[in-house]
N, C-alpha and C positions, 0 to 999 in steps of 0.2 A: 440548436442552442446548447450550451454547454450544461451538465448536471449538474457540475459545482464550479464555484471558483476556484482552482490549482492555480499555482503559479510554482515557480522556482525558489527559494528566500532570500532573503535579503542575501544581497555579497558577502560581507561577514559570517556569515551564517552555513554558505554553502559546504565547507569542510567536516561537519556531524551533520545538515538537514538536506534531507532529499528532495522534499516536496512539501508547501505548506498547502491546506486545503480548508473551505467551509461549504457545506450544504447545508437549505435550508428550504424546506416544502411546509408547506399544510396541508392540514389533516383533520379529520376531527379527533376528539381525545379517543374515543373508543375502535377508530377504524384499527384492524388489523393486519400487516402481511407477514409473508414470511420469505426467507430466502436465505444466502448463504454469506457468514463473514470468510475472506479469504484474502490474506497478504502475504506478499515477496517481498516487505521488508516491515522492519517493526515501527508503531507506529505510537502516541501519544495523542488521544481525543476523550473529547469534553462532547458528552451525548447529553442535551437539555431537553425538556415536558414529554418523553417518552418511555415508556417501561420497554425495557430490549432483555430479551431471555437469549442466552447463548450458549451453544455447546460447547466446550473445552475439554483440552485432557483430561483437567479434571473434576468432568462434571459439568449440568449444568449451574448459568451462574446470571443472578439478576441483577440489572444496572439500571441508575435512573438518575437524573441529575448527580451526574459525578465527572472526573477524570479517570481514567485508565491508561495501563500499560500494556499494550496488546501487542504479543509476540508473531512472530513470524508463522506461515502457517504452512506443516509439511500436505495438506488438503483441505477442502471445502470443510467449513462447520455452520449445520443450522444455527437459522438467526429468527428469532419472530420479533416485532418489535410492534407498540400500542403509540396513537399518537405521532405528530409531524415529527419530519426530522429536521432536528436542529442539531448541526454535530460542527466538532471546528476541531482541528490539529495539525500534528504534524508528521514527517517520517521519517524515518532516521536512517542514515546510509548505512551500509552493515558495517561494525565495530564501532558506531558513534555511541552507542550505549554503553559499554565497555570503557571508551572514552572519559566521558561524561560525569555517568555515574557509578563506573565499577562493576556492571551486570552484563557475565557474554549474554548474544543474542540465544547460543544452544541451547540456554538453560529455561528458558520461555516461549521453546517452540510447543504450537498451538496450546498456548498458555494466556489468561489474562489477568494481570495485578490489579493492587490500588498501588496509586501513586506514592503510599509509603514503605511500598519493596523498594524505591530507589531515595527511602528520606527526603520526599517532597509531601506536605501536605497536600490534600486534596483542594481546599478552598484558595490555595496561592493560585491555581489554574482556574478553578469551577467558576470561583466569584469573578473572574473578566467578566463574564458574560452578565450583560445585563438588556432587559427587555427593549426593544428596538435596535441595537448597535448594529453598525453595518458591515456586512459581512467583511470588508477590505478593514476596516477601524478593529474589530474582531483579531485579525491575525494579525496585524501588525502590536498587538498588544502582547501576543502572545511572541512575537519574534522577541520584544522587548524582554519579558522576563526569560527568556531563553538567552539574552545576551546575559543576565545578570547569571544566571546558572553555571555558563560558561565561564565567566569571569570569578568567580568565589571558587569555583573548583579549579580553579588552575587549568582546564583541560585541553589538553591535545587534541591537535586534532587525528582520525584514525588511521593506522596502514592503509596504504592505496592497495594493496595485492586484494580483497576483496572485492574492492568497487572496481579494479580492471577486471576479477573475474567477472561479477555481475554485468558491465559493460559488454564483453564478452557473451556473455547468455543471451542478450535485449540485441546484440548483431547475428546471432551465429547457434542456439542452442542444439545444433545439428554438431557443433565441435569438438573433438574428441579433450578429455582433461590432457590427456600426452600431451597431445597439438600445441592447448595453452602452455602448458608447461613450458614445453621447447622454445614457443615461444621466448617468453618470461625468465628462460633462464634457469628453471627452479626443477627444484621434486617434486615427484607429484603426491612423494609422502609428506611434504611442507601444503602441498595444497589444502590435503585433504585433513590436516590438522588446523588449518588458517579458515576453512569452509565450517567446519564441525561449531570451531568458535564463533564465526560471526554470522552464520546461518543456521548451525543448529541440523544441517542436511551434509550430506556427500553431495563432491561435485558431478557426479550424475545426475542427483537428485534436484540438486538445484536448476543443471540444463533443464532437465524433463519439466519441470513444473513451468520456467519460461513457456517453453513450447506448447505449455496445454494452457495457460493465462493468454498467451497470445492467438489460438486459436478461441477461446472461450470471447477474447476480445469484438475480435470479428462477425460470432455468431450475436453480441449483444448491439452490432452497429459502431464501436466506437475505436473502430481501427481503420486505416487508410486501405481503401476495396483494392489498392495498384496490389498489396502483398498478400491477398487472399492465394494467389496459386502458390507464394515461396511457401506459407502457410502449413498448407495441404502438401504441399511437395515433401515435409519435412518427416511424412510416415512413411514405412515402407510400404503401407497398403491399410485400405479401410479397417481391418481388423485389429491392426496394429495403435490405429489413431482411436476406436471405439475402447481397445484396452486401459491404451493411457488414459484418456478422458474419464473415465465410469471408476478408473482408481482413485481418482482424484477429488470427482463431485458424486460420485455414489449415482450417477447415470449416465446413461448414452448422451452421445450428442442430439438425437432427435427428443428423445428426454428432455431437454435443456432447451432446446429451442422452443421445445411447446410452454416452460414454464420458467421464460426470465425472468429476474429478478430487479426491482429498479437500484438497492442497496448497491446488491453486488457489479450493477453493471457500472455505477457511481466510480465502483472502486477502482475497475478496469478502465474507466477514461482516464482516471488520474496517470496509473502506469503508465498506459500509452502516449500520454501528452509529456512523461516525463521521457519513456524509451526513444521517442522521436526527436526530442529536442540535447537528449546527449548523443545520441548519433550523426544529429547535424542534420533531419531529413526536416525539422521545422525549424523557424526562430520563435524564441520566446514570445508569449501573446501572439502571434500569429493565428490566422484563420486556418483552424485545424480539420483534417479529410473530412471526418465526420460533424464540422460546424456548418451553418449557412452564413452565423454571423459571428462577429468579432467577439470575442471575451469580454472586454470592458462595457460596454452595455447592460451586459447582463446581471452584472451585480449593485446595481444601484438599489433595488430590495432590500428593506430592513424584517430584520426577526421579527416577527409578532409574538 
């Protein structure tokens, strides 16, 4: 069964939203876990009845019935959080923030706001959420005030040169930036000033973190088993794939498999439900490698 419900956004919507998403478990109030927040793109969420402690650049930082702006992440950052999760948002394509509301993504790597770094009140978001909504009624509220956002700011939609890169990453993170370049036609000193802005990473940096989210994927179950060996193939040897990994989550991979995360594994289906269906390798709502059942079933649950 699926962790949360992801879906694609509305049509309208697709040119700044990558992905809209809500999970929603129980808990009792005082159980505890912990694990790691980690994103390959920036994202907008509303975290309801749980105390979440997080590590960031700068510093730890406590959250609790609010909205946030949560940056892109150049590595894993602990997460402890008290209580179910009830969380709901959205993600933004690289440069849709920029877009939007005027803020590169560079400048909020492993960084988290209140939603008045981009002049949105907190409670325009926080107060959707009300005690039973279901999770589909949930985001489509939220698509709603994001069309009204869209529409008062006038906003563009973003340059495509980063979401072909990232495209490019989610096919290919073995690619050289030259390659794309020659590709695309461009510098690779236009890239690496067009990456800085709307990742906040070098296009190295960007491939490499693909490559270790996507194996990270696989070991948490929610990748298609057909790409475990491209996978693996993609280091030049265990020591190579142990390097990048343990820079990234601050462990080995036998580390990590002895102690997944349900948060973070949450996070990585979404990616991968999103990597697969811009590639063309699923259709939307489709029964995905790692589901036994369809999508729509599963969120007929209401928040408690």
């Amino acid at each position: 069964m699926p962790l949360a419900l992801n879906r694609a956004p509305a049509a309208d919507l697709e040119p700044w939203i990558a992905r809209v998403m809500v999970a929603m478990a129980d808990a009792r109030d005082d159980s505890t876990q912990t694990g790691y927040l980690c994103n390959d793109a920036a994202y907008v969420r509303t975290a309801i009845g749980a105390d979440w402690t997080v590590e960031t650049a700068d510093g730890r930082l406590e959250i609790r019935d609010e909205t946030f702006l949560c940056g892109q992440h150049s590595k894993a950052w602990k997460l402890l959080y008290r209580g179910p999760v009830i969380v709901a948002g959205f993600m933004l394509k690289p440069g849709a923030m920029r877009a939007i509301w005027g803020v590169e993504d560079g400048t909020l790597v492993d960084r988290i706001r209140p939603m008045a770094h981009i002049g949105v009140a907190d409670s325009d978001l926080t107060d959707i959420y009300r005690k039973g909504i279901e999770g589909e009624d949930w985001l489509c509220q939220i698509e709603t005030w994001l069309r009204d956002q869209i529409r008062q700011r006038m906003a563009r939609p973003p340059a495509r040169l980063s979401q072909k890169f990232e495209e490019a990453a989610f096919a290919d993170p073995n690619i050289a930036p030259g390659e794309f370049c020659g590709a695309e036609s461009l510098s690779l000193r236009r890239l690496q000033r067009v990456c800085k802005r709307d990742f906040g990473l070098t296009p190295k940096q960007v491939l490499r973190r693909a490559r270790v989210l996507d194996l990270a994927a696989r070991m948490c179950g929610v990748a298609d088993e057909a790409e475990e060996t491209e996978f693996l193939l993609r280091y030049f040897d265990q020591s190579h794939q142990i390097r990048d990994f343990s820079a990234f989550f601050g462990s080995s991979p036998r580390q990590f498999m002895d102690n997944r995360q349900p948060l973070l594994t949450l996070s990585l289906e979404i990616r991968q439900a999103r990597r697969l269906e811009l590639l063309d390798r699923i259709a939307p709502d489709a029964v995905r490698p790692w589901m036994r059942q369809q999508l729509v079933p599963a969120v007929s649950r209401t928040a408690s």
